[in-house]
C-alpha positions as CSV (number, residue, x, y, z in Angstrom):
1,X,15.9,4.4,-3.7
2,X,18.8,3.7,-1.3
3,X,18.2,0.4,0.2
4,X,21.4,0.1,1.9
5,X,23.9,1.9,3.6
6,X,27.3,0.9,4.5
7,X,29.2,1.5,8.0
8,X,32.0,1.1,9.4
9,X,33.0,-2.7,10.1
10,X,31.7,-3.4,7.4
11,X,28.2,-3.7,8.5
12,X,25.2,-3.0,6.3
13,X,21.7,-1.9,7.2
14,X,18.4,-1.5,5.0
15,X,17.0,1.4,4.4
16,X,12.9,1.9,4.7
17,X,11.9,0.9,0.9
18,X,8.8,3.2,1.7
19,X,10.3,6.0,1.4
20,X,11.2,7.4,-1.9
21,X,9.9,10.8,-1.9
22,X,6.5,10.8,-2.6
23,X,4.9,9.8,1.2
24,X,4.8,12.6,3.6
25,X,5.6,11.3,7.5
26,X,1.8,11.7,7.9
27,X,1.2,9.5,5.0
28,X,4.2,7.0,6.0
29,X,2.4,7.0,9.4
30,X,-0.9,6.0,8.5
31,X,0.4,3.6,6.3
32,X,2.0,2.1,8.8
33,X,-0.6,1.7,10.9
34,X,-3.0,0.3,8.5
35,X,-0.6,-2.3,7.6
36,X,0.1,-3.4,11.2
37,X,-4.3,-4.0,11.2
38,X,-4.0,-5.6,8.1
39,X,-1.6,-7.9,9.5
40,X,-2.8,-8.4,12.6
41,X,-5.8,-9.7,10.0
42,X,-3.7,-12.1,8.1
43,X,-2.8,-10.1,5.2
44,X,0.1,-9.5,3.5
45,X,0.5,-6.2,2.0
46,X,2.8,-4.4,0.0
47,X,2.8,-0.4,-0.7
48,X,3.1,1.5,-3.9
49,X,2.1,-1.3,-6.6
50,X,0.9,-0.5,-9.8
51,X,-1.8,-1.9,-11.3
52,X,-3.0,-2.7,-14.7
53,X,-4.8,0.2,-15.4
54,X,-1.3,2.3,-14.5
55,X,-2.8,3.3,-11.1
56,X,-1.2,3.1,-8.4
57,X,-2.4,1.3,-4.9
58,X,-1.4,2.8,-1.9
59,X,-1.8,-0.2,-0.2
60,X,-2.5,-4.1,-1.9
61,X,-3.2,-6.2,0.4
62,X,-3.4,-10.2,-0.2
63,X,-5.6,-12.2,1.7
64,X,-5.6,-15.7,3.5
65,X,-8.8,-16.5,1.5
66,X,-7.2,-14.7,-1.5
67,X,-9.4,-11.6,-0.8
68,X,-7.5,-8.5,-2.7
69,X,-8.2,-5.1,-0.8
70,X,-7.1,-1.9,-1.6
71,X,-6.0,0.9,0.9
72,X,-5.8,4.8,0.2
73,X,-4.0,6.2,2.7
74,X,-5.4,10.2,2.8
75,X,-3.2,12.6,5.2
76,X,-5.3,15.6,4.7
77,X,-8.3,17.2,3.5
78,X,-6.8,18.5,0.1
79,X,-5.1,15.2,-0.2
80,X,-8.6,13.5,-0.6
81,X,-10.2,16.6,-2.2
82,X,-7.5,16.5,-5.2
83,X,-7.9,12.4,-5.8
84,X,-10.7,11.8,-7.9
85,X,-9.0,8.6,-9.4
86,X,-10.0,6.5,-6.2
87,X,-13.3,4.8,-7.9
88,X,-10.8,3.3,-10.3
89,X,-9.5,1.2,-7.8
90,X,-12.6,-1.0,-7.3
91,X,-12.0,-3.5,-10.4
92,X,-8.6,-4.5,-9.0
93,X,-9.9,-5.4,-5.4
94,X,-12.5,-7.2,-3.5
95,X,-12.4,-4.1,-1.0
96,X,-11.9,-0.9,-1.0
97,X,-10.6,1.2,2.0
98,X,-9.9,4.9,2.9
99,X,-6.4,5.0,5.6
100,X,-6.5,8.1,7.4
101,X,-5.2,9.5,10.8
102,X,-7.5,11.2,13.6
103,X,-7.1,15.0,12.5
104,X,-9.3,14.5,9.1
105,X,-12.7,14.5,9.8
106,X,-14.3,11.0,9.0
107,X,-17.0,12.8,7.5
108,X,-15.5,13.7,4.4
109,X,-14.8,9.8,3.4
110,X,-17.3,8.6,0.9
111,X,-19.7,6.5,2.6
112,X,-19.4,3.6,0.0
113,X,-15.7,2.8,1.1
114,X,-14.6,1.4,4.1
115,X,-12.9,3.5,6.4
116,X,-9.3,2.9,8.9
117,X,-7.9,5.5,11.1
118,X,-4.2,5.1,12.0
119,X,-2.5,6.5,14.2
120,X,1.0,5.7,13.4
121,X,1.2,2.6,15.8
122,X,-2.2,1.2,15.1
123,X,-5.2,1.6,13.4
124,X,-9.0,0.3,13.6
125,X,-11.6,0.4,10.8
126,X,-14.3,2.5,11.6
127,X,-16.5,1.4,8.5
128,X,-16.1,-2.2,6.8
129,X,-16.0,-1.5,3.1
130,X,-18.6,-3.0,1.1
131,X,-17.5,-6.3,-0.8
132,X,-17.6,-6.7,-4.6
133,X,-16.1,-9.7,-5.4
134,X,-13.5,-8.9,-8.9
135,X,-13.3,-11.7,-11.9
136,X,-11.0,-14.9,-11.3
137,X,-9.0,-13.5,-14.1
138,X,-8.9,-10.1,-12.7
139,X,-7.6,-12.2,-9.2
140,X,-5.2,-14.0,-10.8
141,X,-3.6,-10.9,-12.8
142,X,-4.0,-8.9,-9.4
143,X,-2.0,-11.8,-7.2
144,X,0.6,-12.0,-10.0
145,X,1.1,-8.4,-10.0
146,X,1.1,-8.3,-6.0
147,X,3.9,-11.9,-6.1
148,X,5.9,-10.1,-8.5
149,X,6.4,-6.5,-7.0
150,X,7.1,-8.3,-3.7
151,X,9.8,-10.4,-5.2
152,X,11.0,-7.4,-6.7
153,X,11.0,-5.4,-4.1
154,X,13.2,-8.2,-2.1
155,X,15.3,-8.4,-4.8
156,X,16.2,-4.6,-4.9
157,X,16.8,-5.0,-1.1
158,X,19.2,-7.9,-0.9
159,X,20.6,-6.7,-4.1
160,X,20.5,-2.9,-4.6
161,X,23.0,-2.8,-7.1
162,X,21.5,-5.1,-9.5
163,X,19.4,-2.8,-10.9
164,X,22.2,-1.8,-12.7
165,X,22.7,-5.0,-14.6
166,X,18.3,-5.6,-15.8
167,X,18.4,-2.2,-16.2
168,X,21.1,-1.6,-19.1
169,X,23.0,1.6,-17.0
């Protein structure tokens, strides 16, 4: 990921660290989105983290009661129709949400998940996901997991060249 960008003067910028390939504008969109109504909430939230079991979250998000939710963001039809991993998802989170934007049918969303529609600038949930409260242990791995990537990430963006250096290249 390129983080930052020299210009002329000697003036740097960051770059989005959303985007490294993967997300589609759709998908960057309704992430965006759902992270502005998660915020608006309280939450902090951080995109693309992996979790123990290797998958990885869309969207963690970190409560101010310490409530863990997890947000799939879902741009298309096929892009929900090809993801049967989303059930794993439940015994890292207290929550578990479906991020969407207004051109997929709602419909199609399983019924036992909550629901957000974003549309780039905002978003509203349509369907509060169920709660099912994780383990304290699970929490405490989950947080750790969420502290960590975020001080990473931070890291790679006041630093970007010091991946270099923990990296060995």
């Amino acid at each position: 990921m390129n983080h930052e960008e020299q210009h002329a003067g000697g003036r740097i910028e960051l770059g989005d660290p959303l985007k490294d390939g993967r997300q589609s504008e759709t998908a960057l969109k309704v992430w965006r989105g759902a992270a502005r109504l998660l915020r608006q909430r309280d939450f902090a939230c951080l995109p693309e983290v992996t979790l123990a079991s290797a998958r990885r979250a869309d969207l963690l998000a970190l409560g101010p009661k310490h409530e863990l939710w997890i947000v799939e963001v879902k741009s298309s039809i096929a892009d929900l129709r090809a993801d049967n991993k989303w059930p794993d998802y439940r015994i890292h989170c207290d929550r578990l949400y479906f991020a969407t934007h207004p051109d997929v049918p709602v419909e199609i969303f399983p019924e036992d998940a909550g629901l957000i529609i974003s549309d780039g600038f905002g978003a509203e949930v349509l369907r509060e996901a169920p709660e099912h409260k994780i383990a304290a242990a699970t929490r405490k791995s989950v947080t750790l997991r969420f502290a960590r990537h975020a001080a990473n990430r931070l890291h790679d963006l006041s630093d970007p060249d010091g991946k270099r250096f923990y990296q060995g290249l």
